[in-house]
C-alpha positions as CSV (number, residue, x, y, z in Angstrom):
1,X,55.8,174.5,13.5
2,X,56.1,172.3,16.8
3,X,59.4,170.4,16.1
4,X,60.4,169.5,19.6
5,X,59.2,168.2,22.6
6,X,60.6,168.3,26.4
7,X,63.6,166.9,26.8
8,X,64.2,163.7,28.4
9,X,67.5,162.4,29.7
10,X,67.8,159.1,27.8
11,X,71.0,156.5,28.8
12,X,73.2,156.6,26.1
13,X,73.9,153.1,27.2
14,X,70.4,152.0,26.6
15,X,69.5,153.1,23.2
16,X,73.3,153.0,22.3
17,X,72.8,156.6,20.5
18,X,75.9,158.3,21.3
19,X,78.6,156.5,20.2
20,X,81.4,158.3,22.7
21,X,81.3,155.9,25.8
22,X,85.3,155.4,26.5
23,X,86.7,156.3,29.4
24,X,87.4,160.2,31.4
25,X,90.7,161.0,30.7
26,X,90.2,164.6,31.6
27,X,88.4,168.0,32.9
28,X,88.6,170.7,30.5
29,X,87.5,174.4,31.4
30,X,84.2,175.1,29.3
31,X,85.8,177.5,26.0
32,X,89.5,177.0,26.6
33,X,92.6,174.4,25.8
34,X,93.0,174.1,29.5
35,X,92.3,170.6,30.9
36,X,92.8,168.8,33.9
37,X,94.3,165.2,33.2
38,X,92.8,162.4,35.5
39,X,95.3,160.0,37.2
40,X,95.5,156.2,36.0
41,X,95.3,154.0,38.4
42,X,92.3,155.9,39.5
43,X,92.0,157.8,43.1
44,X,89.8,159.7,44.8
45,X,90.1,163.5,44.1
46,X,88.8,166.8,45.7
47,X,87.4,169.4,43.2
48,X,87.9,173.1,44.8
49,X,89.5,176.8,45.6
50,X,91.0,175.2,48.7
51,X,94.9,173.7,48.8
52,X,93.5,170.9,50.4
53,X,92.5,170.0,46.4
54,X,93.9,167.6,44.4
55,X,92.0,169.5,41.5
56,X,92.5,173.0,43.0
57,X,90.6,175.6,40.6
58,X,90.0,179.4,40.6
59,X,86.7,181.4,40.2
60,X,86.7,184.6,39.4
61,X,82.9,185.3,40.4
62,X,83.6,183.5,44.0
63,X,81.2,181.3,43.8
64,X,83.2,178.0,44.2
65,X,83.9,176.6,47.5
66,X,87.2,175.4,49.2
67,X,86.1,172.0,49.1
68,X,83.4,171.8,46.6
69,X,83.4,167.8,45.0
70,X,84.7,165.0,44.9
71,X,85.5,162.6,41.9
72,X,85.3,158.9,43.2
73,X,86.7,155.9,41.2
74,X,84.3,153.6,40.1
75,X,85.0,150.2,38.1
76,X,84.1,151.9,34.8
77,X,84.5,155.5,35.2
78,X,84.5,158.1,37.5
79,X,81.3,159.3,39.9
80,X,81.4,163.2,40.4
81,X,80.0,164.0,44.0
82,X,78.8,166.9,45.5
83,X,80.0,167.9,48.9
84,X,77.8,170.2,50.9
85,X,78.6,172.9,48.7
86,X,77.5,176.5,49.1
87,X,76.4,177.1,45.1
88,X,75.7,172.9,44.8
89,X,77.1,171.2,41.6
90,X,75.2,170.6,38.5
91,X,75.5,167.8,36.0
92,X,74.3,168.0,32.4
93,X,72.1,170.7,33.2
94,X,70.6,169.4,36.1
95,X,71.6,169.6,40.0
96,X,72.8,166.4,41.2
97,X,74.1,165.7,44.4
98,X,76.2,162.4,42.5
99,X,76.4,161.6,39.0
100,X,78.4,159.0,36.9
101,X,80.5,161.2,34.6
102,X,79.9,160.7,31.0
103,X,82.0,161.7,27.9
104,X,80.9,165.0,27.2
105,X,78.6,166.4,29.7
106,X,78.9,169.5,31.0
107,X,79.8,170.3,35.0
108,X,79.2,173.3,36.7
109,X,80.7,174.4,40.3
110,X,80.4,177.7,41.5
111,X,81.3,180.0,38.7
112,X,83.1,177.3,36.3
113,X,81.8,175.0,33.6
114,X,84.1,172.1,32.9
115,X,83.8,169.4,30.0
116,X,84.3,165.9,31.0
117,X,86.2,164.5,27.9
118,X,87.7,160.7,26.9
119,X,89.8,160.0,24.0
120,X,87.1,159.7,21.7
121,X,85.6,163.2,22.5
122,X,88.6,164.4,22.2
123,X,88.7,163.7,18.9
124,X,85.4,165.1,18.0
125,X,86.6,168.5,19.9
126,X,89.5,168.1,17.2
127,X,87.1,167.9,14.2
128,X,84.8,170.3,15.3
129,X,88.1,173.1,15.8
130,X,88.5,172.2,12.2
131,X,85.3,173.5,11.0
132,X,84.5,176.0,13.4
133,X,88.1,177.2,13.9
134,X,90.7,177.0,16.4
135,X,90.9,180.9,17.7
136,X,90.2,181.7,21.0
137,X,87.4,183.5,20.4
138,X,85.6,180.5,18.6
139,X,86.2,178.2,21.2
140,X,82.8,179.0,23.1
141,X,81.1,178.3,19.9
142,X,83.2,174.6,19.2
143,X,81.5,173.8,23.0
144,X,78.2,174.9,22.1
145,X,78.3,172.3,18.9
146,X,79.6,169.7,20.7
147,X,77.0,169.9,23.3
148,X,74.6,170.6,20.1
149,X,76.1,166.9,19.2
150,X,75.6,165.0,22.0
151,X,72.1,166.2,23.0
152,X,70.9,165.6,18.8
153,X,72.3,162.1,19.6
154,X,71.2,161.6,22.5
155,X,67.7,163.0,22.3
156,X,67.3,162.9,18.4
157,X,66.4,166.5,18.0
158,X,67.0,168.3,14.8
159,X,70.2,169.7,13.9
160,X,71.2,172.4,11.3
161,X,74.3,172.5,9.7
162,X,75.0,176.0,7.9
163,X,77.9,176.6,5.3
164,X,79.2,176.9,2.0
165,X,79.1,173.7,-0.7
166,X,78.3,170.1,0.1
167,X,77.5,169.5,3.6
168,X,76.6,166.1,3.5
169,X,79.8,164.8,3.7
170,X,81.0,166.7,7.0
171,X,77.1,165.6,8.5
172,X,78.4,162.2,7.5
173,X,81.9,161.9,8.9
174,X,80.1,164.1,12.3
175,X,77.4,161.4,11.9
176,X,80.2,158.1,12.1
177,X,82.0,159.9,15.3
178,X,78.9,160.8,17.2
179,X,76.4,157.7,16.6
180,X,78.7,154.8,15.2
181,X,79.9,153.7,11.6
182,X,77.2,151.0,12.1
183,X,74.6,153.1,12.3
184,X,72.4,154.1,9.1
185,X,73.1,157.2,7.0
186,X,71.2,158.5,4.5
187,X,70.6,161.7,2.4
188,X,67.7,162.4,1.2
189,X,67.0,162.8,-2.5
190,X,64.0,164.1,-3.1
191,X,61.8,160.7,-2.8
192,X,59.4,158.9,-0.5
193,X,59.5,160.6,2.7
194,X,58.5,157.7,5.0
195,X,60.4,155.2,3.3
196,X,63.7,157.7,3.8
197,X,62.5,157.9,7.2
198,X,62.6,154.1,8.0
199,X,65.7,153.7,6.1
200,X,67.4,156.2,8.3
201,X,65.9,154.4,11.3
202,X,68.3,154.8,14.6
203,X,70.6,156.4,12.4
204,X,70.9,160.1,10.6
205,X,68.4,161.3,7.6
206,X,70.8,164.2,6.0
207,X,68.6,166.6,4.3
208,X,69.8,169.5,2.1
209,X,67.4,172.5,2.3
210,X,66.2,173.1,-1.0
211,X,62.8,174.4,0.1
212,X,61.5,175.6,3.5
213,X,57.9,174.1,3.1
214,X,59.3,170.9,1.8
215,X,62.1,171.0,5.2
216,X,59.2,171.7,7.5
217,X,57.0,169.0,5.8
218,X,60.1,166.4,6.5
219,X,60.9,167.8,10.0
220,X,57.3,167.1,10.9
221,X,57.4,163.5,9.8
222,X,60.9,162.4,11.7
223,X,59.2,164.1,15.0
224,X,56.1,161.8,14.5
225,X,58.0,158.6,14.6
226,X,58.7,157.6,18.2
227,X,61.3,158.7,19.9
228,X,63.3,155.2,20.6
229,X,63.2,154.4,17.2
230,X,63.6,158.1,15.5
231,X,66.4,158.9,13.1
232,X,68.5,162.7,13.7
233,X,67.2,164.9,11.9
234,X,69.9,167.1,10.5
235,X,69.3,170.1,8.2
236,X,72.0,171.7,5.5
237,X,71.5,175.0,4.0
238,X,73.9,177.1,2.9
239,X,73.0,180.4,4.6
240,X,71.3,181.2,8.0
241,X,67.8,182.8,6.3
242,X,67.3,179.7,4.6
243,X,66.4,177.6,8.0
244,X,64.6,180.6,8.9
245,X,60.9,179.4,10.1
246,X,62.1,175.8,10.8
247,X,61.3,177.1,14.5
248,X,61.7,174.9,17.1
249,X,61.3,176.6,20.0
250,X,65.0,178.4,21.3
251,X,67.3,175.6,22.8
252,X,65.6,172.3,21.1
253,X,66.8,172.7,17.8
254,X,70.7,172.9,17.5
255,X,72.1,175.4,15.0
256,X,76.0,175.0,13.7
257,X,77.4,177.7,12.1
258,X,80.6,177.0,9.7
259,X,82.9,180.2,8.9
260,X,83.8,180.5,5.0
261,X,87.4,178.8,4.0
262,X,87.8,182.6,2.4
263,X,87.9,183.9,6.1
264,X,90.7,181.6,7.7
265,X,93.3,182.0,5.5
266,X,95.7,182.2,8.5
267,X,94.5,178.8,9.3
268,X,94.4,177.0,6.1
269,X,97.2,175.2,6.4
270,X,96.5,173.7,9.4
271,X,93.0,172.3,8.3
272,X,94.8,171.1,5.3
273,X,97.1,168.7,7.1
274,X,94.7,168.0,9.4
275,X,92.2,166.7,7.4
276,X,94.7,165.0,4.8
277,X,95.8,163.2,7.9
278,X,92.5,162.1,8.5
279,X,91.8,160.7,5.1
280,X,95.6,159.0,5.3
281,X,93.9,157.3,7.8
282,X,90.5,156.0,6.1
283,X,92.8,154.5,3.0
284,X,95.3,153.1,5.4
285,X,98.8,155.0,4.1
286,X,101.6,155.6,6.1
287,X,101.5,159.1,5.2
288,X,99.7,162.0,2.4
289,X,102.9,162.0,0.1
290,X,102.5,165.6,-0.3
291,X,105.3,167.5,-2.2
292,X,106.0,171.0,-0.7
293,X,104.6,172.0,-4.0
294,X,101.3,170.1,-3.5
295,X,101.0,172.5,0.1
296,X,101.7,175.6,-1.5
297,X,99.0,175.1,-4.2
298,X,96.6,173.5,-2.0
299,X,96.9,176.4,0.9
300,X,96.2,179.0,-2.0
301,X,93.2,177.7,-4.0
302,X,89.7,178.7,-2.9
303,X,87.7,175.8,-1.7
304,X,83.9,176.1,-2.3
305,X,84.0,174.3,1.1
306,X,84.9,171.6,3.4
307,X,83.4,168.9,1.0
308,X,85.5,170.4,-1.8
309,X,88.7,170.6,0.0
310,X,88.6,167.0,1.0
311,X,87.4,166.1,-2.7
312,X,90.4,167.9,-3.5
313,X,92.6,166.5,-0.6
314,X,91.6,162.7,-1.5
315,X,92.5,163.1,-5.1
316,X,96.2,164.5,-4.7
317,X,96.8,161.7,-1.9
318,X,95.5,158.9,-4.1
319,X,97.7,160.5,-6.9
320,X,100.5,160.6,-4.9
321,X,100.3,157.6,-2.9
322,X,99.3,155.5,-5.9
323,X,100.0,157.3,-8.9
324,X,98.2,158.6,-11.2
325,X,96.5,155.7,-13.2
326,X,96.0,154.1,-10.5
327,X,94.8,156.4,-8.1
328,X,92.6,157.4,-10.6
329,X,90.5,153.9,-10.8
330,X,91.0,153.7,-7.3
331,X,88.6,157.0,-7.2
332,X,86.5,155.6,-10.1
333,X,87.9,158.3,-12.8
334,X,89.5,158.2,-15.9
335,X,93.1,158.6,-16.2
336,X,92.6,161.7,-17.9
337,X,89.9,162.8,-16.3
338,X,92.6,162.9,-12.8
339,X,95.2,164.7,-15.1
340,X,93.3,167.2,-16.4
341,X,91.7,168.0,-12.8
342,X,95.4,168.5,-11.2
343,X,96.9,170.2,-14.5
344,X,94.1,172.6,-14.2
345,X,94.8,176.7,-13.7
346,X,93.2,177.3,-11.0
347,X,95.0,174.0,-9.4
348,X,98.4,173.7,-11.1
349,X,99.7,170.5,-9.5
350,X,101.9,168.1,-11.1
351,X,101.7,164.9,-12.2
């Protein structure tokens, strides 16, 4: 099956697909933590192994020269230029000899890859460490995603998303960071293909793989409609073998892996105030309310997934924040419905 077709570089500014357009704040080595900060007011800056560099780097291979770029100030940004250097400097991919630096591309001098990241990428980098995982030996993969990210917004090529339970709602919150809380959302339920399709118009169609035949049937339709107007595609299945066949050709369909919960128990308690603090946000609470109690439980029960743990995570904070009857209508359950659910044995919380 022919899902993609050559890539075109498309102006994020013109189809307004990827929603990260703020302001470089720094340069971050490709599949590390460390980052080069960008001065404010902005100045010109040389990029090189010399110690005539205001960014002075270090390549192991030897491939980067004393003076190798320069970043110029521009009204809105930064412009990245090359300057005469031995290996040249490439930009998203392609050589460039100047380039207007955009949240998230990738930049390549000599033997180093750097990240060009705002505020708002930042963020994403933060989200996608949450689900991936935040070892050093996973950072490689969170910069593969996030590049997996930008070019399915950018260029509206199929994504798959692969992990345990629910993964509609991580495609969704992904979906709101990536191409804008305006932009349309949907998850297919088994209906009318082309009227999902148009629905999900310059926006995401969320599909859970419940078929193969049925996926490659839907993948075939979203690569039909025209490219300007052509929702992401992005695929959910709960193990690798079931996208199997949904062959794209390597490199034009993006493939993110999710580690099972049950295999970063040293880092559960991290996600867990991470992404409470996240949904503290969304309601608008000064903080989760947790008890010390409420983190020992929640650190120790097995989540079928992200989506569960957030279920889990919004239901204790509404409790907490609200109370019980009324956190419960404010999550459209029963009082006892709430009770039960935090009184059970697996959970054990109080109330």
């Amino acid at each position: 099956m022919e899902l993609a077709e050559p890539l075109t570089i498309i102006d994020p500014q013109d189809r307004a697909s990827w929603h990260i357009d703020d302001a470089i704040v720094r340069l971050r080595l490709w599949a590390t933590e460390y980052a080069h900060p960008l001065p404010e007011p902005r100045v010109p800056l040389k990029l090189g192994s010399g110690p005539s560099c205001e960014v002075r780097l270090h390549d192991q291979a030897g491939r980067l020269s004393r003076e190798h770029a320069m970043l110029v100030p521009e009204p809105t940004g930064w412009e990245i230029q090359d300057l005469d250097s031995k290996n040249g400097l490439w930009v998203g991919g392609s050589r460039a000899t100047k380039e207007r630096l955009r949240a998230g591309v990738k930049i390549q001098l000599g033997g180093l890859t750097l990240v060009a990241e705002s505020l708002k990428f930042i963020g994403l980098r933060s989200l996608v460490c949450r689900l991936l995982g935040w070892a050093p030996a996973r950072q490689a993969d969170v910069d593969e995603a996030l590049q997996s990210l930008r070019d399915s917004a950018m260029q509206r090529t199929p994504l798959i998303l692969i992990g345990a339970g629910d993964l509609a709602p991580m495609a969704a919150r992904l979906h709101r960071m990536t191409l804008g809380p305006d932009a349309p959302f949907l998850v297919y339920d088994g209906s009318d293909v082309s009227t999902a399709i148009r629905a999900a118009m310059h926006g995401t169609l969320c599909v859970p793989i419940r078929g193969r035949a049925r996926a490659s049937v839907i993948a075939d339709a979203v690569h039909a409609v025209e490219i300007a107007t052509r929702p992401r595609l992005v695929l959910c299945a709960s193990k690798a073998s079931d996208a199997a066949g949904l062959g794209a050709k390597p490199g034009q369909l993006a493939v993110i892996a999710m580690p099972p919960l049950s295999a970063r128990t040293d880092e559960m308690r991290r996600i867990v105030h991470e992404a409470a603090h996240d949904l503290v946000q969304e309601v608008g609470a000064q903080s989760s309310g947790f008890t010390m109690h409420d983190l020992e439980r929640l650190q120790a029960i097995k989540f079928a997934g992200m989506a569960d743990l957030e279920g889990s995570l919004r239901r204790v904070i509404a409790m907490r924040i609200w109370g019980v009857t009324a956190g419960a209508k404010k999550l459209g359950l029963k009082h006892s419905s709430l009770s039960l659910w935090a009184r059970s044995k697996n959970r054990k919380l109080s109330t």
